[in-house]
C-alpha positions in Angstrom: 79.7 -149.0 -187.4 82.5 -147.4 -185.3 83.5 -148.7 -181.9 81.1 -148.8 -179.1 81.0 -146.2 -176.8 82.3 -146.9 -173.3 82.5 -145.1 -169.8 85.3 -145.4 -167.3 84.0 -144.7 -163.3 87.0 -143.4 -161.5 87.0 -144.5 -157.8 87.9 -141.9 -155.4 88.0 -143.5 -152.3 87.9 -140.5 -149.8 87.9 -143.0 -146.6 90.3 -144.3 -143.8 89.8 -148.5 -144.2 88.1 -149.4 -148.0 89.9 -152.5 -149.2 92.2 -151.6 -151.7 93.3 -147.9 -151.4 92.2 -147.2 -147.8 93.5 -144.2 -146.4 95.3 -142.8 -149.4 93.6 -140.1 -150.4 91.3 -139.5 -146.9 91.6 -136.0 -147.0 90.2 -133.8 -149.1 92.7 -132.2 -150.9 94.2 -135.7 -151.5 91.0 -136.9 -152.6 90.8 -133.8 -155.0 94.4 -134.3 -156.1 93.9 -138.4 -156.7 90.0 -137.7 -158.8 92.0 -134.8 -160.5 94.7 -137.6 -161.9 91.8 -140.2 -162.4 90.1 -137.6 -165.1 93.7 -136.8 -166.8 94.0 -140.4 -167.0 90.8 -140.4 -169.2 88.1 -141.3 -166.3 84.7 -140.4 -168.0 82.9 -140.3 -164.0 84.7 -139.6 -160.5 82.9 -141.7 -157.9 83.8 -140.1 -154.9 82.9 -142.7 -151.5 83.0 -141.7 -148.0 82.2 -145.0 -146.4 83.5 -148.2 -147.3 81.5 -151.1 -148.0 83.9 -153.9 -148.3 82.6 -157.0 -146.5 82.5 -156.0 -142.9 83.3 -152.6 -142.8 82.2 -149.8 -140.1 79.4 -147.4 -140.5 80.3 -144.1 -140.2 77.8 -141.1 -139.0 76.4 -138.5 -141.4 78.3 -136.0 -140.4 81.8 -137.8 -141.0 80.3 -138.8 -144.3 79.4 -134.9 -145.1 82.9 -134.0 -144.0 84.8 -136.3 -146.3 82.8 -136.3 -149.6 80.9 -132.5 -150.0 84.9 -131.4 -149.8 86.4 -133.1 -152.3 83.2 -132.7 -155.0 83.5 -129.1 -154.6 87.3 -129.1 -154.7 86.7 -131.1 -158.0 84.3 -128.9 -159.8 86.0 -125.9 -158.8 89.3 -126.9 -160.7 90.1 -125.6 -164.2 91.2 -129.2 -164.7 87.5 -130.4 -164.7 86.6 -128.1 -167.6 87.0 -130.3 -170.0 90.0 -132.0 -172.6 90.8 -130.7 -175.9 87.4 -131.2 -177.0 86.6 -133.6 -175.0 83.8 -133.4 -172.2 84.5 -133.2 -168.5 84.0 -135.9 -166.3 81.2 -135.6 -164.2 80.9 -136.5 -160.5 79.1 -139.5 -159.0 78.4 -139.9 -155.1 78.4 -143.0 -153.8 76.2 -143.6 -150.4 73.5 -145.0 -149.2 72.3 -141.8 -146.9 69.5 -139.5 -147.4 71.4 -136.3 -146.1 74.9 -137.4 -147.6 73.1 -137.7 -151.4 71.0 -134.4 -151.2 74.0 -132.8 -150.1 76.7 -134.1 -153.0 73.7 -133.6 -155.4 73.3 -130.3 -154.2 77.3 -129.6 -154.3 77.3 -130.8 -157.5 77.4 -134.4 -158.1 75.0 -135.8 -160.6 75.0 -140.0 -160.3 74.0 -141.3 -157.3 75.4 -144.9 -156.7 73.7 -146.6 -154.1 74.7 -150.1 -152.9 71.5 -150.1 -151.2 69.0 -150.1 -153.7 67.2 -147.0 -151.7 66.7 -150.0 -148.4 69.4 -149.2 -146.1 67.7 -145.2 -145.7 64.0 -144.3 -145.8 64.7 -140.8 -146.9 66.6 -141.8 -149.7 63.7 -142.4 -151.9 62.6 -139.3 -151.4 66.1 -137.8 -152.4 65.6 -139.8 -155.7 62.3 -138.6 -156.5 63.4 -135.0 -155.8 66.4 -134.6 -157.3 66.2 -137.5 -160.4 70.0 -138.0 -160.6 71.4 -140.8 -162.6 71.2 -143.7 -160.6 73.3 -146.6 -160.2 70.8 -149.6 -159.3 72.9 -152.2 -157.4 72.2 -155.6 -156.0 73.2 -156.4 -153.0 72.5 -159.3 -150.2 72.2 -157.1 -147.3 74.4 -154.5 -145.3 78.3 -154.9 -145.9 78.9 -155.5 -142.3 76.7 -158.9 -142.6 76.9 -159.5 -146.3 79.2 -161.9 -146.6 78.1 -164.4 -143.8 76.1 -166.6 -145.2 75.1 -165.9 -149.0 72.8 -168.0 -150.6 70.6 -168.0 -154.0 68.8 -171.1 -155.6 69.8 -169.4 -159.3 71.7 -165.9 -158.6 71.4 -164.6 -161.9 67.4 -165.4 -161.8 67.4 -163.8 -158.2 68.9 -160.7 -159.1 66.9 -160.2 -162.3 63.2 -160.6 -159.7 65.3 -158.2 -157.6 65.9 -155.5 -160.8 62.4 -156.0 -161.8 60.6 -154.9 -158.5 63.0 -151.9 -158.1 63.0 -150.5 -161.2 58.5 -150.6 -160.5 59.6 -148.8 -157.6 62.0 -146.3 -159.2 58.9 -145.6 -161.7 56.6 -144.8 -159.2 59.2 -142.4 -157.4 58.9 -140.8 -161.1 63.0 -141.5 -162.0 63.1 -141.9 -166.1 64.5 -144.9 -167.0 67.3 -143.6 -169.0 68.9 -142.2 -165.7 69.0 -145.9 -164.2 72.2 -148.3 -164.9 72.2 -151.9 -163.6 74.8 -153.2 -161.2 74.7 -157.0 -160.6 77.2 -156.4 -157.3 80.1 -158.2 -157.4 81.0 -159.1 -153.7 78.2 -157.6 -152.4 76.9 -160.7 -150.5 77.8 -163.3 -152.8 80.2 -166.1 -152.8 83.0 -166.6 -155.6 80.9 -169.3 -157.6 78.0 -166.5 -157.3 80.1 -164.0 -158.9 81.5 -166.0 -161.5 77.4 -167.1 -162.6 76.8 -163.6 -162.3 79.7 -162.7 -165.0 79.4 -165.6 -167.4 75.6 -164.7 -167.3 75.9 -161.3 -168.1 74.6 -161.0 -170.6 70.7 -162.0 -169.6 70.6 -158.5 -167.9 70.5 -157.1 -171.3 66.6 -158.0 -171.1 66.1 -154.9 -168.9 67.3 -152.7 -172.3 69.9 -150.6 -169.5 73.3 -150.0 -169.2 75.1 -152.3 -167.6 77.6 -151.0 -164.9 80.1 -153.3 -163.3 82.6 -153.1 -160.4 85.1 -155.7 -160.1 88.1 -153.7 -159.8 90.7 -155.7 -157.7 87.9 -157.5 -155.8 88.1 -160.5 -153.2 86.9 -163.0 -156.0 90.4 -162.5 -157.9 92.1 -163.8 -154.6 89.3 -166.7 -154.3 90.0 -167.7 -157.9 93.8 -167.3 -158.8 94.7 -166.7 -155.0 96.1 -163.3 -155.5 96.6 -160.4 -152.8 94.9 -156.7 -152.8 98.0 -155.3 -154.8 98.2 -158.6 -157.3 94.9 -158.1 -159.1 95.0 -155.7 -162.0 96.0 -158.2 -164.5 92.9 -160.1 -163.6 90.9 -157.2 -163.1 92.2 -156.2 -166.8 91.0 -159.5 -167.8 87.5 -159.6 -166.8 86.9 -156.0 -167.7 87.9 -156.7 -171.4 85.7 -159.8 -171.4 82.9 -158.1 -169.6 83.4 -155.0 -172.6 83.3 -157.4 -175.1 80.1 -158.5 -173.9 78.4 -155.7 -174.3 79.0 -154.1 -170.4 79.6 -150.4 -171.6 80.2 -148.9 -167.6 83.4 -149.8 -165.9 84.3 -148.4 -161.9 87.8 -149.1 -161.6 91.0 -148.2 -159.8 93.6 -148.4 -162.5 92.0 -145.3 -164.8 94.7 -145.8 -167.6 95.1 -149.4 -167.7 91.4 -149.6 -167.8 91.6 -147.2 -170.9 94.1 -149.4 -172.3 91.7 -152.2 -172.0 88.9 -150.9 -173.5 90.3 -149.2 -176.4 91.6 -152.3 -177.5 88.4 -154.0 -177.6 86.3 -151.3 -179.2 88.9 -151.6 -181.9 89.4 -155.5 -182.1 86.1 -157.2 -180.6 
């Protein structure tokens, strides 16, 4: 058997306030020029966000969300750069947002992965969105809005939970008429759970295997590495590193990180050692 196949998701933050890179690459042809790096650096996906959803953040309207992402996922498809690498296929773009309009018009500009922290709750329309356009689809569990999430989390057996939670969505996503080989899991690390929750969630991993889906994880430099080993925002790679090799060698085979070549790093090591 050779080494198993695995998929890097390049964050391309395009927002004034997300947690770790906030404000870096806000405009467009900064977030152009940062997803441009993330695929030389071997990203496989560029998920391009307009609103954070770190604990607590801000909405933003529709329109500020159409202004920041439709921009830079035309500026990314219209680059040479995207065509591909020696051979090897060009990344393709993922949108991540919760809105109806904002989806349609990233799917529409291009973008073919639709991560949504919402599980199609937060927006009525965005069922509909799914069910017209069938994108890939990044399932996501989360314990309400991000501006409320992390209040007061709670969950009798969090792993259990989110599996009931997986099950009734993915009836849903079958009656919207999505295939099942565009959907990926997402557990949600951080979204409205407490460290101990996250750490059940990753040492249990593997039960969400049952589902026979890709497992997609996002852990990259998140609060839990400062609850556990009391590290700061620009402290966390090495831990992030960590889990993401652990998480690989577990069979997780769908990574959204920051750190695009460290990352790479990572994973090549365990494809050819685990």
């Amino acid at each position: 058997m050779g080494p198993a196949p695995f998929f890097i998701v390049g964050i391309v933050n395009v927002t004034p306030d997300s947690f770790y890179d906030g404000g870096a690459h806000a405009k467009a042809g900064a977030g152009v020029a940062h997803g441009l790096a993330l695929a030389r650096q071997g990203a496989h996906i560029l998920d391009v966000g307009g609103e954070s959803t770190r604990p607590y953040a801000d909405t933003v309207s529709v329109e500020e969300e159409l202004e920041r992402v439709v921009p830079v996922i035309a500026g990314l498809l219209a680059s040479d750069e995207l065509s591909g690498r020696d051979g090897v296929p060009a990344p393709v773009i993922s949108v991540d947002t919760y809105k109806a309009e904002v989806a349609a018009a990233a799917l529409d500009a291009g973008a073919v992965i639709l991560n949504d922290v919402s599980a199609f709750s937060f927006d009525s329309g965005l069922a509909d969105v799914i069910a017209q356009y069938k994108p890939g689809y990044v399932l996501m569990h989360s314990s309400g809005r991000p501006g409320t999430m992390q209040d007061t989390p709670r969950y009798v057996d969090v792993v259990d939970e989110i599996m009931a939670f997986f099950e009734c969505k993915l009836e849903e996503l079958d009656k919207l008429g999505l295939p099942r080989n565009r959907v990926v899991l997402d557990p949600g690390i951080g979204f409205g759970k407490t460290l101990e929750h996250n750490l059940d969630i990753l040492r249990g991993i593997e039960r969400f295997k049952a589902f026979g889906l890709p497992l997609y994880m996002g852990l990259s430099n998140k609060s839990l590495w400062h609850g556990l080993l009391g590290l700061a925002v620009d402290e966390r790679q090495n831990a992030t590193q960590a889990a993401t090799a652990i998480m690989a060698g577990k069979g997780v085979p769908i990574h959204r990180v920051h750190e695009v070549e460290l990352a790479r790093q990572t994973l090549t090591i365990v494809n050819e050692i685990a």
